[in-house]
BARO-215760 format. One record per residue (C-alpha): residue number from 1; residue in three letters; x, z, y. Coordinates in steps of 0.05 Angstrom, whole numbers, plus 5000, padded with zeros to 4 digits. Each point is the difference from the previous one (the first is absolute). Layout:
<recs>
REC, num, residu, u, w, v
REC, NUM, ALA, X, Z, Y
...
</recs>
This chain:
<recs>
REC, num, residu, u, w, v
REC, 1, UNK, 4567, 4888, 5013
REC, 2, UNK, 5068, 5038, 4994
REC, 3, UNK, 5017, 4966, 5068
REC, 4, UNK, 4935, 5021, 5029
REC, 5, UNK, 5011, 5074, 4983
REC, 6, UNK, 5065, 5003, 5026
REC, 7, UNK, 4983, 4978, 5073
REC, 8, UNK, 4939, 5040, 4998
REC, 9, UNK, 5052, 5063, 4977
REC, 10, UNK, 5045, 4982, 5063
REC, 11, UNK, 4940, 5000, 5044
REC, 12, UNK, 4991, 5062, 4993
REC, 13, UNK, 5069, 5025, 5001
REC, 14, UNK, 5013, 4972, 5069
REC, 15, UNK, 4927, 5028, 5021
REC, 16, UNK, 5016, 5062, 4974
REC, 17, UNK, 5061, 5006, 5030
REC, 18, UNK, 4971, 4986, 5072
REC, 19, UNK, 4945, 5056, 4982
REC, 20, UNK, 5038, 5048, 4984
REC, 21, UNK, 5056, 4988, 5050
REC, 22, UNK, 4965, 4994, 5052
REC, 23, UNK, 4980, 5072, 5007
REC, 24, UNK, 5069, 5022, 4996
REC, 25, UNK, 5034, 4934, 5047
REC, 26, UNK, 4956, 4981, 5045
REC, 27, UNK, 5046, 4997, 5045
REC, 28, UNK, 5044, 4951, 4962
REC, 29, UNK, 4935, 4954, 4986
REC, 30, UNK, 4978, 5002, 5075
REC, 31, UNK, 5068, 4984, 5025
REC, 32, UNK, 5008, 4930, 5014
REC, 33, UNK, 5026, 4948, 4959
REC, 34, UNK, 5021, 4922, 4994
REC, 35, UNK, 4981, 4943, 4949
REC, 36, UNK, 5063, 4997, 4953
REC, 37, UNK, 4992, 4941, 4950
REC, 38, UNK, 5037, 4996, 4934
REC, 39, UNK, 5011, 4937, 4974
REC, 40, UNK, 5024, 4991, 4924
REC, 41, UNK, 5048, 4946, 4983
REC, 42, UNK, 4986, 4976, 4933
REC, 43, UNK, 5055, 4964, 4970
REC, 44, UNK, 4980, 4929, 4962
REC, 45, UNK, 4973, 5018, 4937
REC, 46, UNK, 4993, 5072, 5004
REC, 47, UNK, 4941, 5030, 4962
REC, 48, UNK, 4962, 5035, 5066
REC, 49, UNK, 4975, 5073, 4996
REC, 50, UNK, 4929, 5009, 5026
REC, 51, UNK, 5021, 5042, 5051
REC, 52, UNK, 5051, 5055, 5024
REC, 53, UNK, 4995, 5073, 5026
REC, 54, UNK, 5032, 5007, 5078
REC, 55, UNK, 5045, 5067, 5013
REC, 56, UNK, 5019, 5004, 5058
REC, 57, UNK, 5059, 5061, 5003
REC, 58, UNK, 5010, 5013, 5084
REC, 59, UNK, 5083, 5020, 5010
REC, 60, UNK, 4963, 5050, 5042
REC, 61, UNK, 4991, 5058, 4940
REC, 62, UNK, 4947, 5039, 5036
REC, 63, UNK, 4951, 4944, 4992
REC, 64, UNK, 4959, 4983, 4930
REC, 65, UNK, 5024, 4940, 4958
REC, 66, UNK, 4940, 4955, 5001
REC, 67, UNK, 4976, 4953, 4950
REC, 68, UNK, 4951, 4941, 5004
REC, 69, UNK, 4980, 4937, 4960
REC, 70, UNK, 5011, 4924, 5016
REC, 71, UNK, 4984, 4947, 4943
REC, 72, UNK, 5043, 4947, 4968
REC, 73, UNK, 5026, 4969, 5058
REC, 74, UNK, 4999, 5054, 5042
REC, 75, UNK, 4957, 5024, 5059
REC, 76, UNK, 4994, 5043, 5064
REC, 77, UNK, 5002, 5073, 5004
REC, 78, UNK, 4996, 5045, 5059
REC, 79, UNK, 5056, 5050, 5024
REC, 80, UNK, 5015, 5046, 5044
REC, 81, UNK, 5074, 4991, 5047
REC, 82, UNK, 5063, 5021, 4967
REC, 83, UNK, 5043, 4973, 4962
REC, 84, UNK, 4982, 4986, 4927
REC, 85, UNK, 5044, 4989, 4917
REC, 86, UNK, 4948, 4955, 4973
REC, 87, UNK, 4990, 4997, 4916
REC, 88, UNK, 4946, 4966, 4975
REC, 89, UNK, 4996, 4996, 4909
REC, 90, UNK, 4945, 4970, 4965
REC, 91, UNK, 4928, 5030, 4990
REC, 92, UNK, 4976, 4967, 4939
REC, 93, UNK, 5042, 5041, 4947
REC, 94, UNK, 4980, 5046, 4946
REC, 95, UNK, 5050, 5035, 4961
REC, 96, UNK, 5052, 5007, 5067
REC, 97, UNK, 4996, 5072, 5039
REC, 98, UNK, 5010, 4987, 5063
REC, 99, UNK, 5035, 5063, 5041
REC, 100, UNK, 5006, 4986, 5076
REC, 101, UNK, 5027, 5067, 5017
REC, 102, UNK, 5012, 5010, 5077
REC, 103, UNK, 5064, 4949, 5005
REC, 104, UNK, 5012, 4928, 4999
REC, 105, UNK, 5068, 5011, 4957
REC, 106, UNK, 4967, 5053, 4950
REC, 107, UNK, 4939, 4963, 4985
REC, 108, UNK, 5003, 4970, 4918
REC, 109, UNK, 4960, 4985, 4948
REC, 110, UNK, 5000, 5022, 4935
REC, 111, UNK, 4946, 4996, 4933
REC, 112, UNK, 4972, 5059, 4962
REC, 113, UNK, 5022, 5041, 4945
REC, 114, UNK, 4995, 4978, 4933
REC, 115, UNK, 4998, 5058, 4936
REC, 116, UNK, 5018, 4975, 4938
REC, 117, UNK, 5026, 5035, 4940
REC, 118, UNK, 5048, 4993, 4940
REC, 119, UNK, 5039, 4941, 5028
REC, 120, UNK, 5052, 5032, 5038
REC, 121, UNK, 5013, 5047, 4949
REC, 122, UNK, 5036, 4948, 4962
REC, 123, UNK, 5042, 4977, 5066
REC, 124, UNK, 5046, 5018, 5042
REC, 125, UNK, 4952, 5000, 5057
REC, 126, UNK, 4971, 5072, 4981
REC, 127, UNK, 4999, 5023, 5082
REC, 128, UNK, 4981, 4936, 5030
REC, 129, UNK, 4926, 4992, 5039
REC, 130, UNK, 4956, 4942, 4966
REC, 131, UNK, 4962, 4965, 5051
REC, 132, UNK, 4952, 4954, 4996
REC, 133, UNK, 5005, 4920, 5021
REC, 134, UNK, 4992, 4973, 5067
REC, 135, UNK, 4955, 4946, 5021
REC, 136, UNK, 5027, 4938, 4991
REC, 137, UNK, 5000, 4979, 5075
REC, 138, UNK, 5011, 5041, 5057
REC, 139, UNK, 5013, 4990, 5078
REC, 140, UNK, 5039, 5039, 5050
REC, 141, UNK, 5034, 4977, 5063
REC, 142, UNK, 5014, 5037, 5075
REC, 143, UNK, 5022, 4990, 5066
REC, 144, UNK, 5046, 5051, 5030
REC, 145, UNK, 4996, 5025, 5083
REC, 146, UNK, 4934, 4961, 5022
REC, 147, UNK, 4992, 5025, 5071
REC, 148, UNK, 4936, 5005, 5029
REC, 149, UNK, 5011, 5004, 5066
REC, 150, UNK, 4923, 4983, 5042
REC, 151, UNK, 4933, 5022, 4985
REC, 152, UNK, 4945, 4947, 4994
REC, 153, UNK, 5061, 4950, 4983
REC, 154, UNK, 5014, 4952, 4945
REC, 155, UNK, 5056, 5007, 4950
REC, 156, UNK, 5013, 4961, 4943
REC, 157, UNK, 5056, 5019, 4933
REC, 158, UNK, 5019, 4946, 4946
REC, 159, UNK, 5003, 5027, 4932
REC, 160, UNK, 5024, 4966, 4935
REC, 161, UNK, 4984, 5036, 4939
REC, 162, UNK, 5037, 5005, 4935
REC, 163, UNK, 4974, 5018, 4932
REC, 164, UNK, 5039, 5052, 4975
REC, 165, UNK, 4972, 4998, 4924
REC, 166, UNK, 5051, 4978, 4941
REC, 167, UNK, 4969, 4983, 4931
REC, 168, UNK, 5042, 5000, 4944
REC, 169, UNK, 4980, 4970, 4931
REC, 170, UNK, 5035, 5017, 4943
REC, 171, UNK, 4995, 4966, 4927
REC, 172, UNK, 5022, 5022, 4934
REC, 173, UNK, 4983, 4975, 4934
REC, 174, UNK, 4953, 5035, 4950
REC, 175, UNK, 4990, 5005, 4928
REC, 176, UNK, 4929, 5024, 4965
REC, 177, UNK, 4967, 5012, 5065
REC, 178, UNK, 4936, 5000, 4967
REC, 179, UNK, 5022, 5073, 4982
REC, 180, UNK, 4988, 5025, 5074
REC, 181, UNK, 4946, 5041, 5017
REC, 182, UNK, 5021, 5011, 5077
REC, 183, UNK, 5070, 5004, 5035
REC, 184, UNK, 5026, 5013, 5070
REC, 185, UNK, 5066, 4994, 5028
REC, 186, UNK, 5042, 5032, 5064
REC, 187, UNK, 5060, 4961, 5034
REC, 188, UNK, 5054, 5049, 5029
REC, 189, UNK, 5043, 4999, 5065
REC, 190, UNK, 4949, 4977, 5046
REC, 191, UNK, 4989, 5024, 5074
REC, 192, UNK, 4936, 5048, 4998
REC, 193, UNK, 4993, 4981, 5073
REC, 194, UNK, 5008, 4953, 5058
REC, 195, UNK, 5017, 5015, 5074
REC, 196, UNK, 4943, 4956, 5039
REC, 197, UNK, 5038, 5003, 5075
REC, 198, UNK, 5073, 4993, 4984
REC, 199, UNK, 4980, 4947, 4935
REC, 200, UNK, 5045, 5036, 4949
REC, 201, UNK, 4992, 5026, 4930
REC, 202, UNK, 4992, 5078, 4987
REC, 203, UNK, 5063, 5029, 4962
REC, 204, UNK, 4949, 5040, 4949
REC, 205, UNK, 5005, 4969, 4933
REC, 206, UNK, 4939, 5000, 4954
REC, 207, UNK, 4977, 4963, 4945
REC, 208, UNK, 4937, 4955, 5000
REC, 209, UNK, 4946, 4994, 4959
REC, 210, UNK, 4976, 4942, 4965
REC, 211, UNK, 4953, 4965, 4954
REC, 212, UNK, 5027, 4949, 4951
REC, 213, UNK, 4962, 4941, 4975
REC, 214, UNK, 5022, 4970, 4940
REC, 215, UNK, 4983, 4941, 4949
REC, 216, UNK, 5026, 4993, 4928
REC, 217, UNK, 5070, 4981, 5021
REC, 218, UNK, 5018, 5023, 5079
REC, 219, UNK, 4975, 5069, 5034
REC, 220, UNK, 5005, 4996, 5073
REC, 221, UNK, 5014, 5057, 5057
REC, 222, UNK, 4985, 4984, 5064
REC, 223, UNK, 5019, 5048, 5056
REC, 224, UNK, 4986, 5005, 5066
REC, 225, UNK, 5047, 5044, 5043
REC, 226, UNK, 5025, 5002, 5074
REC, 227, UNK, 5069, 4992, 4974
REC, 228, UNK, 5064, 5015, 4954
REC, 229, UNK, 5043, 5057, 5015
REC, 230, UNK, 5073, 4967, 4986
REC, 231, UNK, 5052, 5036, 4965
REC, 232, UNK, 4962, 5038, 4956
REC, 233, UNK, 4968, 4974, 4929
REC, 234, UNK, 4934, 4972, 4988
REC, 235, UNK, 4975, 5014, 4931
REC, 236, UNK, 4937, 4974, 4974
REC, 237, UNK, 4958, 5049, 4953
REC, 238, UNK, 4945, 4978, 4961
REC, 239, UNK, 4954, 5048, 4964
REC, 240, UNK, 4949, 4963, 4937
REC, 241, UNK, 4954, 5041, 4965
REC, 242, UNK, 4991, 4963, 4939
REC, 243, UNK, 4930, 4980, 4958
REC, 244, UNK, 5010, 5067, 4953
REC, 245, UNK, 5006, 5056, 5064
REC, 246, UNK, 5078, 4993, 4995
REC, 247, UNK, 5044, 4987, 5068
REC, 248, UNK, 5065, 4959, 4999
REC, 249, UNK, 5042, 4998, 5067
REC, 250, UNK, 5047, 4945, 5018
REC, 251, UNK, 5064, 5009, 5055
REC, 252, UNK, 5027, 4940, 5032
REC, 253, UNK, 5058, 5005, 5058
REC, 254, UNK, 4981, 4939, 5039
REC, 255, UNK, 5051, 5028, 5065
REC, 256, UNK, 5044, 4924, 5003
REC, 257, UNK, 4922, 4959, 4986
REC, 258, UNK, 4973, 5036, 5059
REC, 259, UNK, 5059, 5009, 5037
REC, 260, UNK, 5010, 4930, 5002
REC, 261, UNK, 4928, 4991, 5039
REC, 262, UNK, 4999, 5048, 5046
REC, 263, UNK, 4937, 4965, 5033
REC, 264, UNK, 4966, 4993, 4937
REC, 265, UNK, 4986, 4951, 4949
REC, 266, UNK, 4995, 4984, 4920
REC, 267, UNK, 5042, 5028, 4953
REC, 268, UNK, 4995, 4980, 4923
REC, 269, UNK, 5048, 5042, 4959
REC, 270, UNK, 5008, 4945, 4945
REC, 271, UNK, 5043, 5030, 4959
REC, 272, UNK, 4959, 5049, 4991
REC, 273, UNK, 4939, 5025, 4945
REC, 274, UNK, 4953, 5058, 4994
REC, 275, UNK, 4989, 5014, 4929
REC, 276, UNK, 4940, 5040, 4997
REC, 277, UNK, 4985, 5044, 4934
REC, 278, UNK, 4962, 4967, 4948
REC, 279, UNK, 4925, 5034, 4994
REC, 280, UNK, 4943, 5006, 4948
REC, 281, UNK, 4937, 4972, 5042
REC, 282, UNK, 4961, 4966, 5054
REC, 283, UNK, 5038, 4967, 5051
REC, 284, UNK, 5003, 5028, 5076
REC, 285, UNK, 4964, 4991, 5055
REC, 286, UNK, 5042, 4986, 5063
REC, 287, UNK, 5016, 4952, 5056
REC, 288, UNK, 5007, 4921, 4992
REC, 289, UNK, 5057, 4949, 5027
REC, 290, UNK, 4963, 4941, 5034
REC, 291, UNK, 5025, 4950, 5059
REC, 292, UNK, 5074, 5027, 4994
REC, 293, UNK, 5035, 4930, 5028
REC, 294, UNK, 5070, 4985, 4995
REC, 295, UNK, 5056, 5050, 4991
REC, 296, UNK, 5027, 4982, 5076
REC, 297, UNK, 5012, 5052, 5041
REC, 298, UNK, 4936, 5018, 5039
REC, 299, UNK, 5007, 4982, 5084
REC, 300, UNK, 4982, 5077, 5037
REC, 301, UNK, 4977, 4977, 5065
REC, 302, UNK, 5033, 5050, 5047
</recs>
């Protein structure tokens, strides 16, 4: 159903964009234009997005960028002559803002703002923007200086795409975790954004937002991100509100565990405990550890 209303959402972006362009350009949409296919090269055992946005950013600035749909393998579009920077990124995302802006190199993606309260109080990380996760798969790829040369022609680019998603997964041991109520946690020195044309990380650190699940003995925080910013630290915060209304915070610096993965992976901080304060009452309510596998480092597919 989810997948339904997504197509049926870019239907009527892509119709909507014809409507209401073609008051304003129709001269661009009457000019004349060739068949150019885009094929996407899967690599063996790549998880496959449903399908990927086309925009198409002319060298020529006084034209439009244009922007079109193929599906998982690809497809063929129609353009007008000129010569084209081709970036296609997935279309079956949620939590990823997408901005396209009018340049191949400027286009990036970045997630939404998170506001939280009380846990950076207790931090060093007082100034620094919380954002929320990413999805945990996401596509981008391009294809720089495709000339277009004929009208009524056929044209054809190759384009392999890469997910540029890391998930971390970090571990600590817990004691009375009965006592929690709810908790959340934020991992620092992570790139808020990601540069979809020239493939590199955004400079802007933020921390990310996350919500543990836990069991009577582990609580786990998984985070997805586009990336690590090196030389800075990574702390990881974690905020419980306890069964009697009270809040506990826990700081971890986890800069040489992440450090050491810079494309992602598990991290168990074994020598490690959370003591949380002991409580007259109930236990909490919260999340539950099921299906966690091996402690092996977990294979990103990039």
């Amino acid at each position: 159903m989810k997948g339904l209303i997504k197509k049926i959402a870019i239907i009527i972006i892509i119709t909507s964009t014809i409507i209401f362009s073609s008051c304003e350009r129709r001269d661009i949409l009457d000019e004349p234009r060739s068949s150019l296919r885009i094929n996407i090269n899967w690599q063996k055992g790549q998880k496959r997005s449903e399908g990927f946005f086309v925009m198409l950013y002319p060298k020529d600035k006084s034209k439009e960028v244009l922007v079109d749909f193929v599906g998982t393998d690809g497809g063929i579009i129609r353009v007008p002559r000129g010569e084209y920077d081709i970036l296609i990124h997935s279309y079956d995302y949620e939590s990823i803002i997408v901005n396209r802006t009018n340049s191949f190199n400027s286009a990036y993606a970045t997630t939404s703002n998170r506001k939280i309260g009380g846990i950076l109080k207790a931090t060093s990380e007082k100034d620094e923007v919380i954002l929320n996760q990413t999805d945990e798969m996401f596509y981008t790829g391009g294809f720089e200086g495709k000339a277009i040369d004929q009208a009524n022609a056929s044209y054809s680019v190759d384009i392999s795409p890469i997910n540029i998603i890391k998930q971390y997964e970090y571990r600590i041991k817990i004691n009375n975790s009965s006592n929690i109520a709810s908790v959340y946690a934020t991992l620092s020195g992570l790139s808020g954004s990601y540069l979809l044309g020239v493939q590199k990380l955004g400079a802007n650190a933020v921390s990310i937002y996350s919500e543990p699940i836990y069991n009577e003995k582990w609580i786990v925080i998984k985070v997805n991100t586009f990336g690590i910013i090196s030389g800075v630290i990574h702390k990881l915060n974690l905020k419980f509100t306890l069964t009697d209304g009270s809040t506990q915070i826990e700081s971890f610096d986890v800069t040489d565990n992440t450090s050491e993965l810079p494309n992602g992976g598990l991290i168990t901080l074994h020598t490690t405990v959370i003591n949380l304060d002991e409580v007259v009452g109930s236990g909490g309510i919260g999340g539950t550890v099921s299906e966690w596998g091996s402690e092996d480092i977990i294979d990103i597919i990039m």
